[in-house]
N, C-alpha and C positions, 0 to 999 in steps of 0.2 A: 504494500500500500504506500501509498508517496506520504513525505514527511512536511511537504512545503505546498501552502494554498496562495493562488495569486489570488487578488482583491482589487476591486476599485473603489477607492475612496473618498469620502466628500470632502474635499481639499480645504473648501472656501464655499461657503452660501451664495450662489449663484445673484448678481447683482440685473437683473432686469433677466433678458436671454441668457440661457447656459450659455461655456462657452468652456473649451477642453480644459484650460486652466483651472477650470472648479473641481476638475478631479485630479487622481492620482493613483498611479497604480503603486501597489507594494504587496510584499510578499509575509511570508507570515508562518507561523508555525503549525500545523496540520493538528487541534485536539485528539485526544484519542475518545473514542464512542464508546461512553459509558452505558450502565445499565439504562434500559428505555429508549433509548438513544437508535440515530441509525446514520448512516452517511450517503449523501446525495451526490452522485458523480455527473455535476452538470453539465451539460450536452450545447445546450443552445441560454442564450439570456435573449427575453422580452424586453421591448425599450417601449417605453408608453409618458404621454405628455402627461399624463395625469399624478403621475409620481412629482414631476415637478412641484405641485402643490405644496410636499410635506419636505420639502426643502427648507422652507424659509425657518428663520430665528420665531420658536411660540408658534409655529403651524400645525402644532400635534391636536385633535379631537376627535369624537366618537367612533371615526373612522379607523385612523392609524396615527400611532406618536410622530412629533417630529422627527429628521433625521439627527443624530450627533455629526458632528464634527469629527473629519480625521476616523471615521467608522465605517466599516462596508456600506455602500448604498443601500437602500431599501429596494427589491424589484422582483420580480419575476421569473423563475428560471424555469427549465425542462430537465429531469437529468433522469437515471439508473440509480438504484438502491445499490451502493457497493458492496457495502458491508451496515448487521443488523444487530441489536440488541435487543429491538423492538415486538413486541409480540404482533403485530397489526401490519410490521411492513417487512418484506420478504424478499432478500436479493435479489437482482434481477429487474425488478417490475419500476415501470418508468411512472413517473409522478411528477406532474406540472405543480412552483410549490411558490408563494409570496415569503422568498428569503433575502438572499444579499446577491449583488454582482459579484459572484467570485467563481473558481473552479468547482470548489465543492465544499460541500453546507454540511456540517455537523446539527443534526435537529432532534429533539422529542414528538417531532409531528402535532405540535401543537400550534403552529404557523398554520394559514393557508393551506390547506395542499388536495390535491386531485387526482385522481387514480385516472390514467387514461384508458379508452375500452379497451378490453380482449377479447377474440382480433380487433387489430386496427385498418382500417380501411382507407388511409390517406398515410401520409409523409409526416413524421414526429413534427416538423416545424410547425406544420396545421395548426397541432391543437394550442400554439401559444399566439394564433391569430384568426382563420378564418372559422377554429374550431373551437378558439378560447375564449380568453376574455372578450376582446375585440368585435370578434364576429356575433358573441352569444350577446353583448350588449347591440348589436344591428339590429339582433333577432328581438331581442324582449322589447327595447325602445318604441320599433318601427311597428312590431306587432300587435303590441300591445295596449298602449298610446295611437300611435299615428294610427293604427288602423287602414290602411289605404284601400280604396276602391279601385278599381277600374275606371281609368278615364281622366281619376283626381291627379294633381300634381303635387308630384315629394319633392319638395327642395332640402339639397342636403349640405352642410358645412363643414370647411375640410373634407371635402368629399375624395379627393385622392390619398387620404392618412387610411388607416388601419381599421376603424370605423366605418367612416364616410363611403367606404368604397363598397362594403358590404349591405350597410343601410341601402343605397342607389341602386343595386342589382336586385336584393329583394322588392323594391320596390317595382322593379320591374316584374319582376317573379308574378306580382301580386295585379298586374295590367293596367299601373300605374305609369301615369310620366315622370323619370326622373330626370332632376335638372340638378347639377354640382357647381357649389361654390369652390374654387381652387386659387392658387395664387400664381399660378402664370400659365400664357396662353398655352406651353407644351403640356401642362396639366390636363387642362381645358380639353387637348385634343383627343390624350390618350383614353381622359374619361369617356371620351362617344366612341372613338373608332374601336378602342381593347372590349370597356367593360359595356357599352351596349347604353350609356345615356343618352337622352332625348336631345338634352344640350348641358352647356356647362357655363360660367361665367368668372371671370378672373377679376375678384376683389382689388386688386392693387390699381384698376383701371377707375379711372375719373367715371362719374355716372353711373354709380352703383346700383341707385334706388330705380334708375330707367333701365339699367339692364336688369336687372331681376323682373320688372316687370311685363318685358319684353319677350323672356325666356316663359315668363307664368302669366299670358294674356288673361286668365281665368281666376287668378291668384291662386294663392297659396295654400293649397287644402292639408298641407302636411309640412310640418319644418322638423326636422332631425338637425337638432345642435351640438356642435362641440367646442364653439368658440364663445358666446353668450357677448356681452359688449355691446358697443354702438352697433356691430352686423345682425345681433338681434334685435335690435331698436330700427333699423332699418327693413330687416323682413316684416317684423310686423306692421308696418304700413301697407304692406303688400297683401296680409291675406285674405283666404276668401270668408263668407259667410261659413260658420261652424267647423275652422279649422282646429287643426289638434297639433301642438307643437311639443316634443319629447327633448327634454333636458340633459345628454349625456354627461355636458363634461363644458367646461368656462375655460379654456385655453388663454384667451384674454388676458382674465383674471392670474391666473398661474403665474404668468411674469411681469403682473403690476410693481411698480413701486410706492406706489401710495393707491388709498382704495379708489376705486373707479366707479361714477356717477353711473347711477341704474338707469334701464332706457326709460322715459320720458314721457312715452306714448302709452302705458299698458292700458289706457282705457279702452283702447280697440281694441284689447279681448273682450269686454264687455258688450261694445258696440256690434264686435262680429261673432258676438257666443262662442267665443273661442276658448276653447281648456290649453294650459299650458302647464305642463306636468314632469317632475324629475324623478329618474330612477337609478337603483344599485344595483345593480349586473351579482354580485355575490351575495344577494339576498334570496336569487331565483334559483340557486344551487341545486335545490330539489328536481329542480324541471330541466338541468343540464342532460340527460341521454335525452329528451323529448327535442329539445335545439340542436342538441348535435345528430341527431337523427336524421329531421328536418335539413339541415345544411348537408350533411354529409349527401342525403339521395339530390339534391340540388347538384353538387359538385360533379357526384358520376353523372346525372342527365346532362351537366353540360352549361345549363342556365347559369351558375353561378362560379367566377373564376376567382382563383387567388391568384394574389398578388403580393408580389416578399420585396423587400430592400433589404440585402443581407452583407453583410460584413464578417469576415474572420479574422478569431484571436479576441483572449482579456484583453488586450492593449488598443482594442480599436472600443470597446462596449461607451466607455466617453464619447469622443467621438461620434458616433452612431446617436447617443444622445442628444446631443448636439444637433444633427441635421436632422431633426424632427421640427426643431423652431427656428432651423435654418431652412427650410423648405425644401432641404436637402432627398427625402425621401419621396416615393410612390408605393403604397400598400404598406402591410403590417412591417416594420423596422427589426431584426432579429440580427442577433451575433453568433454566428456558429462558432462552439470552444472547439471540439475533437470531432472527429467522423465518428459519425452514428450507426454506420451501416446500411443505411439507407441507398 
């Protein structure tokens, strides 16, 4: 068994956008797994904008604590049980788990963590996006909330991230029009030609409020969010009568430096009987094989693609964090540590 774990570190509390300087890699002395205990031989790390949140100085609550200082990340990984102490987890078996960026996690399984199915019918990488968090928040959000008809129109934000890209194809799934917000035109394009959008719209361009409503002549019967901010203050001008808008995640907000003025307008959800609703992707834990079901026969028909932005090695897993709020990314952002086998 190896003696020595790399780690990525939180250097510095990120001052507005990450930026690679907030971390640091080091290395470190390998625990030994005591009784109850078991060792995770991570495979792949998840990068997700949402971690960004429990970054800051006092960001900790009911959620997850802050992060410390100079201490492994807080995140997401995929790995192999290597070795067990544990009565519950059993060499071998792979388990998606909410630990640190490192190679491998000494845990009592009382983190996060998720047994992937047996058999597995897709690529390990899947399930830490189009089958994990990521995709199962498209699925609960879009389906459950937005509701989409036939006919209605889903606009969706960040619609080229790890999310957005999922949310837009079920949408289509569902014989809805999807339309994506992205942040430049080669976004915009990949959204319609790759994944099958109606259209797309590139926020960074002047006349935002005239392109959205340009792309949703009918308004907006559906908003999937992940940024929240003045771009929510802006769709909601746009929707239709009895739209339903699904709260993932405030991206916005994540790299504010002072708090940020709430949108201005919400009396048009009143105006347009509009519900606008937030949810927790790990509260619906119970209904995960019923979503991964769901996606998975999606994925063999065809209808629904994944999409990876992937990096290799601990030394790139910053980085890769990094170009998530650099726009640097297209689909779910992942770091492959070692060959999987796959």
């Amino acid at each position: 068994m190896p003696t020595i774990n790399r780690q990525v570190v939180l250097a510095r509390r990120p001052n507005g956008y990450p930026v690679p300087g907030d971390f640091r890699l080091e290395e470190a002395p390998l625990p030994a797994v005591g009784p109850g205990q078991f060792l995770l031989e991570n495979h792949y790390v998840s990068l997700d904008a949402g971690f960004r949140n429990w970054m800051n100085e006092g960001s900790g609550d009911e959620v997850l604590p802050a992060m410390a200082l100079d201490a492994p990340v807080m995140g997401l990984t995929l790995g192999r049980v290597a070795e067990s102490r544990h009565p519950d987890y059993v060499v071998g078996e792979w388990l998606m788990a909410r630990l640190c960026w490192e190679e491998y996690s000494v845990t009592d399984g009382g983190d996060f963590i998720s047994r992937l199915p047996e058999p597995r019918d897709c690529p390990l990488s899947y399930y830490l996006g189009v089958l994990g968090d990521t995709g199962l928040s498209a699925y609960f959000g879009l389906l459950d909330i937005g509701r989409p008809a036939p006919g209605e129109t889903v606009l969706v934000s960040a619609a080229a991230g790890a999310v957005g890209n999922v949310a837009g194809q079920l949408a289509k799934i569902h014989g809805a029009r999807a339309v994506g917000i992205a942040g430049s035109p080669e976004k915009c394009v990949r959204l319609v030609d790759e994944l099958g959008f109606d259209a797309a719209v590139n926020y960074r361009e002047e006349g935002l409020q005239g392109a959205i409503a340009a792309a949703c002549p009918d308004g907006v019967h559906v908003y999937f969010d992940s940024v929240g901010g003045p771009l929510l203050e802006t769709v909601v001008d746009n929707l239709a009568v009895g739209a339903r808008i699904a709260l993932c995640g405030a991206i916005t907000a994540y790299n504010a430096t002072e708090p940020l003025p709430g949108p201005s307008n919400l009396f048009q959800l009143t105006a347009r009987q509009a519900l606008m609703q937030g949810f927790m992707t790990h509260l619906q834990e119970h209904r995960y094989p019923e979503a991964r079901a769901a996606l998975t026969g999606w994925l063999q028909s065809g209808e629904l693609k994944n999409v990876e932005y992937r990096l290799h090695g601990m030394e790139r897993v910053g980085e890769a964090f990094c170009d998530l709020f650099a726009g640097n990314n297209f689909g779910k952002t992942v770091v492959q540590l070692r060959d999987d086998g796959e």
